[in-house]
ZADO-1210 file (C-alpha; in nm, 4 decimals, padded with zeros to 6 digits):
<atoms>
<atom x="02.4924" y="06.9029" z="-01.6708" code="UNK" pos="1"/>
<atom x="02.6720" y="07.1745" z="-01.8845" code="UNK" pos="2"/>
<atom x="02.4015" y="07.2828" z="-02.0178" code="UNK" pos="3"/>
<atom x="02.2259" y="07.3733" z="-01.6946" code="UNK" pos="4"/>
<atom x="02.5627" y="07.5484" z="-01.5966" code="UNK" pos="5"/>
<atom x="02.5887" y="07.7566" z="-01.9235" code="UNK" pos="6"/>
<atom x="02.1692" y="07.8275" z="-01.9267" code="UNK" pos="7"/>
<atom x="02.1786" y="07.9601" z="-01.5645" code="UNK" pos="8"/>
<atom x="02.5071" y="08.1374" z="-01.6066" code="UNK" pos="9"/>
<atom x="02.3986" y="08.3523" z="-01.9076" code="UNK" pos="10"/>
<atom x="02.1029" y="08.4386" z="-01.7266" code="UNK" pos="11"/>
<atom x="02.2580" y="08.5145" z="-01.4108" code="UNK" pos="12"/>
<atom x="02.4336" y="08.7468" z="-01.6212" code="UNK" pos="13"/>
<atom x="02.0984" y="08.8642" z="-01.7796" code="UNK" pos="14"/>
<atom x="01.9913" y="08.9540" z="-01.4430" code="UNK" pos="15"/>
<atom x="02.3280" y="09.0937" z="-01.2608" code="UNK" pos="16"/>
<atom x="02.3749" y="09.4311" z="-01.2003" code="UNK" pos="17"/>
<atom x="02.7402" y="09.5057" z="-01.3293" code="UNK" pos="18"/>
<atom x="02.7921" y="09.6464" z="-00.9713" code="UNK" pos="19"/>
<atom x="02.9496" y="09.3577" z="-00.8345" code="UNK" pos="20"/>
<atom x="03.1455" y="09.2383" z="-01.1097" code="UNK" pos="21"/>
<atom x="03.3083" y="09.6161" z="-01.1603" code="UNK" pos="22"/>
<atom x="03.6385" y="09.6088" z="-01.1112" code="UNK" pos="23"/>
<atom x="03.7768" y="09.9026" z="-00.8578" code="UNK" pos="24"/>
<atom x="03.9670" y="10.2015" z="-00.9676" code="UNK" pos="25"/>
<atom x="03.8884" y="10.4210" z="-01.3578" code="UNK" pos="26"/>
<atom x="03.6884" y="10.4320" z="-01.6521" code="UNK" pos="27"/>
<atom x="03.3015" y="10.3506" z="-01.6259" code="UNK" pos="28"/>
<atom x="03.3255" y="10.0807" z="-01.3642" code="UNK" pos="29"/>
<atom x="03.4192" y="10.3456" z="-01.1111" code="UNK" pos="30"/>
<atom x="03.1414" y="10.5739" z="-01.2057" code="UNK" pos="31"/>
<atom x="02.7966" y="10.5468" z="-00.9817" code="UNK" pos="32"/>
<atom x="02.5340" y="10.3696" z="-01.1207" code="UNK" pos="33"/>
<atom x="02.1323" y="10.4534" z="-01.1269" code="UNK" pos="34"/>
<atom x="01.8837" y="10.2671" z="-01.0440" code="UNK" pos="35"/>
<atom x="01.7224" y="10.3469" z="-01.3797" code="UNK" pos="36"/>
<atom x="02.0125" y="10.2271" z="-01.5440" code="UNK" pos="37"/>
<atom x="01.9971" y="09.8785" z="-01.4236" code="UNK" pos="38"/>
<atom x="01.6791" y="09.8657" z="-01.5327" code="UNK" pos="39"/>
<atom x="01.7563" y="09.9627" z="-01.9151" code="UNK" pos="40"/>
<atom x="02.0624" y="09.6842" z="-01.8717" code="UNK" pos="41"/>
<atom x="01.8102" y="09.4491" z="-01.8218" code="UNK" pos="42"/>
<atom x="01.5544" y="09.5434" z="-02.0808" code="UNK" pos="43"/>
<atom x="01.8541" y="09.5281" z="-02.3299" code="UNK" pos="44"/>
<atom x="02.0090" y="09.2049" z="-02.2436" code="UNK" pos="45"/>
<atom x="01.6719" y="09.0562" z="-02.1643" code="UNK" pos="46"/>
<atom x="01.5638" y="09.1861" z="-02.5386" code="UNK" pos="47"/>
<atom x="01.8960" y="08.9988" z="-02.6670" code="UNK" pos="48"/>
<atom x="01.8499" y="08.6586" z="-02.4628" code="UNK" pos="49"/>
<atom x="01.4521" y="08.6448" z="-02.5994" code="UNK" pos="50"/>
<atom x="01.5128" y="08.5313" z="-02.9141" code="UNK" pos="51"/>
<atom x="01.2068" y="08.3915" z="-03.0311" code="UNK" pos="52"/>
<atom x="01.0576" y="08.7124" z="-02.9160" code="UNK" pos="53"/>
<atom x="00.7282" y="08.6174" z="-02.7259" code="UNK" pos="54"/>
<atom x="00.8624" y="08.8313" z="-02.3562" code="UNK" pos="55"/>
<atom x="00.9659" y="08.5350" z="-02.1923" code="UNK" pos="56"/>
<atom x="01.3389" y="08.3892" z="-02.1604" code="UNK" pos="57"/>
<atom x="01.3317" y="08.0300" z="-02.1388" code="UNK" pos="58"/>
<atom x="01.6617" y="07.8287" z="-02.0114" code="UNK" pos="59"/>
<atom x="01.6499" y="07.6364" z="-02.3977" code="UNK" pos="60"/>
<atom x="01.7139" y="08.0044" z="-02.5030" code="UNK" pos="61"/>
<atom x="01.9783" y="08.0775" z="-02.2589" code="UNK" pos="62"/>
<atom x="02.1448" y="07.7532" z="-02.3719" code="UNK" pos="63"/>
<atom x="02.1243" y="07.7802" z="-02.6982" code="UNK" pos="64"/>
<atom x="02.2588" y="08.1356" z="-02.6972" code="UNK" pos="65"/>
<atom x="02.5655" y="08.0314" z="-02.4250" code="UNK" pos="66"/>
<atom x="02.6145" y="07.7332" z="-02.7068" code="UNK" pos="67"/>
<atom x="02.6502" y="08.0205" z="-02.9462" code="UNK" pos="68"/>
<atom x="02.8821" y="08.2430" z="-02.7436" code="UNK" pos="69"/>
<atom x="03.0689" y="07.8919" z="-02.6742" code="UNK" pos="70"/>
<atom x="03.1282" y="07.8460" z="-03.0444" code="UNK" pos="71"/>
<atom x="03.2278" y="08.2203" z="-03.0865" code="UNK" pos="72"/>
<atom x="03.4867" y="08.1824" z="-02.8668" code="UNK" pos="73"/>
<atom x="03.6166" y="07.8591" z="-03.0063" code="UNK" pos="74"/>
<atom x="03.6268" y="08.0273" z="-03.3242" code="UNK" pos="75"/>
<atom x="03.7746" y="08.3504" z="-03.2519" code="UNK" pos="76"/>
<atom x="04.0523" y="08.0964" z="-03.0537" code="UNK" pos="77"/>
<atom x="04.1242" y="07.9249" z="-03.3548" code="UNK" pos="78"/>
<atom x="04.1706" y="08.2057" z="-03.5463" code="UNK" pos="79"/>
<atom x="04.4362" y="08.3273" z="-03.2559" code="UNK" pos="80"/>
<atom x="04.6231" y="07.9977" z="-03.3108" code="UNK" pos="81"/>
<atom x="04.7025" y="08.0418" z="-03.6887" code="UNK" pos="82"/>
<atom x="04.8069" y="08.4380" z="-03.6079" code="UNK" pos="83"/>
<atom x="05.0592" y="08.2778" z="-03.3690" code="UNK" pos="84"/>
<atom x="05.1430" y="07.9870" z="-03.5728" code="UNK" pos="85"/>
<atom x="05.2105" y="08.2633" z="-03.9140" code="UNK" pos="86"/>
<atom x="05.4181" y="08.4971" z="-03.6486" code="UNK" pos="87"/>
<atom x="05.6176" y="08.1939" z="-03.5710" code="UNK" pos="88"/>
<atom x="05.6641" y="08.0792" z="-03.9247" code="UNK" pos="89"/>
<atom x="05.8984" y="08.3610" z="-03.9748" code="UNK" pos="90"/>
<atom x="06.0337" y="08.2194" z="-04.3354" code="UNK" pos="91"/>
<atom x="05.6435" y="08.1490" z="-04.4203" code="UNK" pos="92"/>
<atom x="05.7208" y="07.7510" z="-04.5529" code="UNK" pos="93"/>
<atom x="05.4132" y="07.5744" z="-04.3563" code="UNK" pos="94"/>
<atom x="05.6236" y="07.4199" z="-04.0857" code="UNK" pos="95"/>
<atom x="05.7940" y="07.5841" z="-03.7274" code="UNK" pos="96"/>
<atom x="06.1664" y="07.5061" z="-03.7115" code="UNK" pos="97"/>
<atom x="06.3336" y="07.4828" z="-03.3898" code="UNK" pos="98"/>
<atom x="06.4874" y="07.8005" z="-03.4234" code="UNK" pos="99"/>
<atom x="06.2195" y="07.9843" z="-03.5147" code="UNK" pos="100"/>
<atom x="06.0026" y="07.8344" z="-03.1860" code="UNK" pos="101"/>
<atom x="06.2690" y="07.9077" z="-02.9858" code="UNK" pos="102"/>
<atom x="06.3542" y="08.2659" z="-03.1096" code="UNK" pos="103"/>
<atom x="06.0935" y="08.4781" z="-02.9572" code="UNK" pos="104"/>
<atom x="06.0328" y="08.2874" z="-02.6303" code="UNK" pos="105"/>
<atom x="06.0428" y="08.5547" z="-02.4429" code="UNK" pos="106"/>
<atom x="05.7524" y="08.7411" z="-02.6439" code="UNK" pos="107"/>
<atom x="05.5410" y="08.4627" z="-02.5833" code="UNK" pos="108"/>
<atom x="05.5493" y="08.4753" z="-02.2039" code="UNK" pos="109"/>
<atom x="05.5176" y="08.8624" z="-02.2196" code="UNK" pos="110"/>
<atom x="05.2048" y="08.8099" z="-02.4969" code="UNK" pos="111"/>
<atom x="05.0415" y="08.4719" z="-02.2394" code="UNK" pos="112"/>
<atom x="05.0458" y="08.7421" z="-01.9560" code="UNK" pos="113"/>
<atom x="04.9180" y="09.0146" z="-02.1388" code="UNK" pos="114"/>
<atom x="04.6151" y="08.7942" z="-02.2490" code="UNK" pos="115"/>
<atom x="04.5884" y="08.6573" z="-01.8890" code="UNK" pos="116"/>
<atom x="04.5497" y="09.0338" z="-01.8040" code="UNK" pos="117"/>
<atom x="04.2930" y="09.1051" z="-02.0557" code="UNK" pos="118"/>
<atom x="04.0987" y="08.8115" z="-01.9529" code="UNK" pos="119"/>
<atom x="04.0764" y="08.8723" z="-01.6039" code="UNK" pos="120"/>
<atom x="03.9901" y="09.2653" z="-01.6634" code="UNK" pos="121"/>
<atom x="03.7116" y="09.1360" z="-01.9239" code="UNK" pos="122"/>
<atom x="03.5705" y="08.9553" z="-01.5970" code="UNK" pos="123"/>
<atom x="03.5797" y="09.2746" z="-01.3597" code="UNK" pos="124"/>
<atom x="03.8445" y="09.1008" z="-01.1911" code="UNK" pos="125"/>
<atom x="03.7204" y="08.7717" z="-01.1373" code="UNK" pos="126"/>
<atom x="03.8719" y="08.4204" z="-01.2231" code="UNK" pos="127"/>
<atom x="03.4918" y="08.3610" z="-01.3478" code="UNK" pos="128"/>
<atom x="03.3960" y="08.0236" z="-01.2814" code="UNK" pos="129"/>
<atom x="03.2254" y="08.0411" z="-00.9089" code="UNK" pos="130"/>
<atom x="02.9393" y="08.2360" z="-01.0047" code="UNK" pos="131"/>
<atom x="02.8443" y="07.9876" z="-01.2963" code="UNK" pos="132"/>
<atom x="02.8022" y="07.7271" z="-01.0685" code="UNK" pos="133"/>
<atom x="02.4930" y="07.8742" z="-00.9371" code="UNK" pos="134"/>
<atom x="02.3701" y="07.9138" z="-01.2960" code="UNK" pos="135"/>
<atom x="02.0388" y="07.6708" z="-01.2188" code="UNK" pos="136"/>
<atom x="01.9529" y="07.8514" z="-00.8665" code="UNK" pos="137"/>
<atom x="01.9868" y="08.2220" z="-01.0426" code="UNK" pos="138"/>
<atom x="01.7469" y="08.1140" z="-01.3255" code="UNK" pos="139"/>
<atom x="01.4663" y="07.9665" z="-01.0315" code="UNK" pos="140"/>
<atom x="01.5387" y="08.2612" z="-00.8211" code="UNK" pos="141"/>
<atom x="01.4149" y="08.5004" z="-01.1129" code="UNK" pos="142"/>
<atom x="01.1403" y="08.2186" z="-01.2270" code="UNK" pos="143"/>
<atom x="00.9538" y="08.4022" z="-00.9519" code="UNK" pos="144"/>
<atom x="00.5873" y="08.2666" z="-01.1059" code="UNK" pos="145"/>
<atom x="00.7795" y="07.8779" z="-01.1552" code="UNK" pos="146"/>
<atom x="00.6192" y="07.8636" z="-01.4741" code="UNK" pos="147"/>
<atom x="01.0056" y="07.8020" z="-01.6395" code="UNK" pos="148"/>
<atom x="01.0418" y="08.1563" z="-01.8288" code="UNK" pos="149"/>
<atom x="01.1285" y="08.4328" z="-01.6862" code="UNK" pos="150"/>
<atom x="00.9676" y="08.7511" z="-01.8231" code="UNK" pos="151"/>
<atom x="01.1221" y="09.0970" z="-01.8382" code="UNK" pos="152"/>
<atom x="00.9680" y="09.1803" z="-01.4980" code="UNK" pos="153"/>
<atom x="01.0896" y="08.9582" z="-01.3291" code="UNK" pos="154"/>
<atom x="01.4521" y="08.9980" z="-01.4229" code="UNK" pos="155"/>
<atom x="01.3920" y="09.3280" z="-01.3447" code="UNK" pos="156"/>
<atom x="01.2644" y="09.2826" z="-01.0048" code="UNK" pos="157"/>
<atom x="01.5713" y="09.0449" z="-00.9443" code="UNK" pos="158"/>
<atom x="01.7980" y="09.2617" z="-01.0242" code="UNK" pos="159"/>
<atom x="01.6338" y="09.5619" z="-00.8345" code="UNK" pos="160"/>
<atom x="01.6550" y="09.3246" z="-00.5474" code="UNK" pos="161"/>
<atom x="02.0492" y="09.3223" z="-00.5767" code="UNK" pos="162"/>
<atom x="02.0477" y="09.7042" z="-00.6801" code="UNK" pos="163"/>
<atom x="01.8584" y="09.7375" z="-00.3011" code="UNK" pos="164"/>
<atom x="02.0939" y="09.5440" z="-00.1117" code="UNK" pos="165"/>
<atom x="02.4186" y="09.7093" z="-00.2391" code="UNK" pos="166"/>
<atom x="02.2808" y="10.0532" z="-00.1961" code="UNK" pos="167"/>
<atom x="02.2871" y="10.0906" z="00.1142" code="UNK" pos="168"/>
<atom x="02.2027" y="10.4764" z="00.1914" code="UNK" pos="169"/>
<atom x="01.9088" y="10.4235" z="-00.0125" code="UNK" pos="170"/>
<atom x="01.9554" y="10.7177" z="-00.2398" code="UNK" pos="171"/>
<atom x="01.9133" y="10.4936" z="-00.5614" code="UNK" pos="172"/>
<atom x="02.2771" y="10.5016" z="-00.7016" code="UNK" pos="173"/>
<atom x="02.5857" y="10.2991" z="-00.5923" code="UNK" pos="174"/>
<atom x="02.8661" y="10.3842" z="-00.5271" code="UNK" pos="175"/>
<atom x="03.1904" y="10.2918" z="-00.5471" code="UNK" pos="176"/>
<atom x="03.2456" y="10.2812" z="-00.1586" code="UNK" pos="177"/>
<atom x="02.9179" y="10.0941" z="-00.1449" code="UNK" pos="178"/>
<atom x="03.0494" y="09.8232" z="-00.4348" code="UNK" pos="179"/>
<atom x="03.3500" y="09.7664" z="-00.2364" code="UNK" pos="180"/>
<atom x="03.1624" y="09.7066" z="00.0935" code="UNK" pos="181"/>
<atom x="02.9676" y="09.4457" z="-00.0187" code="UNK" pos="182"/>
<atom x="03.2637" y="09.3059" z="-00.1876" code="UNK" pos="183"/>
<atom x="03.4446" y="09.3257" z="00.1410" code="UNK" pos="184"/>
<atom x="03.1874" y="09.1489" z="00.3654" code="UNK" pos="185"/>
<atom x="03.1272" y="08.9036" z="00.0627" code="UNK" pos="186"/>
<atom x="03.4917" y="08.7555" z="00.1175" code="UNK" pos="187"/>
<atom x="03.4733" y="08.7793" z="00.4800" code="UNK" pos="188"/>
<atom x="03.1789" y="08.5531" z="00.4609" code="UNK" pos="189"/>
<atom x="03.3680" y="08.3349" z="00.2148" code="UNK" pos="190"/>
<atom x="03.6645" y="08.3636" z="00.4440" code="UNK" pos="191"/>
<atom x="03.4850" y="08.2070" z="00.7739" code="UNK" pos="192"/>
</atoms>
């Protein structure tokens, strides 16, 4: 079962236009996006998630590289936990005294919140999980042919779809205002 949730989520996010998941306000998430530029997303992501390289993404190759991305993670966490652990370890003798876990306390909440920050900007404001959920249906929504692979066209055409719907005045680049309007009738829907 968690395989079919990471497989579909990675290629949900093969297929997703960054204009939903942009949070509001600077930087490039703010700035208007072209319809050419979704499609050179695509190309590039779909080009990363085809990793034997025959034009088709299959979901074994969205697993395997949401397994990978799994075990970066749990890597680059470990390597947080001894960075915290050696900060702690003030006098540097292999072992946390009370003292010393008790000392900076304070930095620890201010450093969990921080991170907590990071996290949820890395998402474009999201907790994250919902979408995931839906991992299996994004993957047979894109399968347009139901052959189980999805080629480069049709991630394309999926997310061209989604570029279409958001842009709603039709001039091939969304907005901003046009981001947040979908957001805002998204949670109204979710709301009722």
């Amino acid at each position: 079962m968690s395989k079919i949730f990471f497989a579909g989520a990675a290629l949900a996010a093969l297929a997703a236009t960054p204009a939903l998941a942009q949070p509001d306000g600077e930087g490039r998430f703010a700035q208007p996006q072209t319809r050419a530029a979704v499609q050179a997303q695509v190309q590039t992501r779909f080009a990363r998630a085809d990793s034997d390289r025959d034009g088709f993404v299959t979901q074994d190759e969205v697993r395997a590289r949401a397994e990978a991305r799994r075990e970066q993670r749990q890597e680059r966490r470990g390597d947080r936990r001894e960075q915290r652990f050696e900060r702690l370890d003030s006098n540097h003798d292999g072992s946390i005294s009370r003292a010393e876990f008790e000392a900076p306390r304070g930095e620890r909440r201010a450093m969990r919140g921080e991170r907590r920050g990071r996290l949820i900007a890395h998402r474009g404001g999201r907790g994250g999980g919902m979408m995931a959920r839906f991992g299996a249906r994004a993957f047979a929504a894109m399968d347009m042919d139901r052959d189980g692979r999805v080629a480069l066209a049709e991630a394309q055409q999926a997310a061209l779809r989604r570029f279409d719907r958001i842009d709603s005045n039709r001039d091939g680049t969304i907005t901003l205002d046009e981001r947040q309007a979908v957001r805002a009738a998204r949670q109204g829907r979710m709301e009722d």
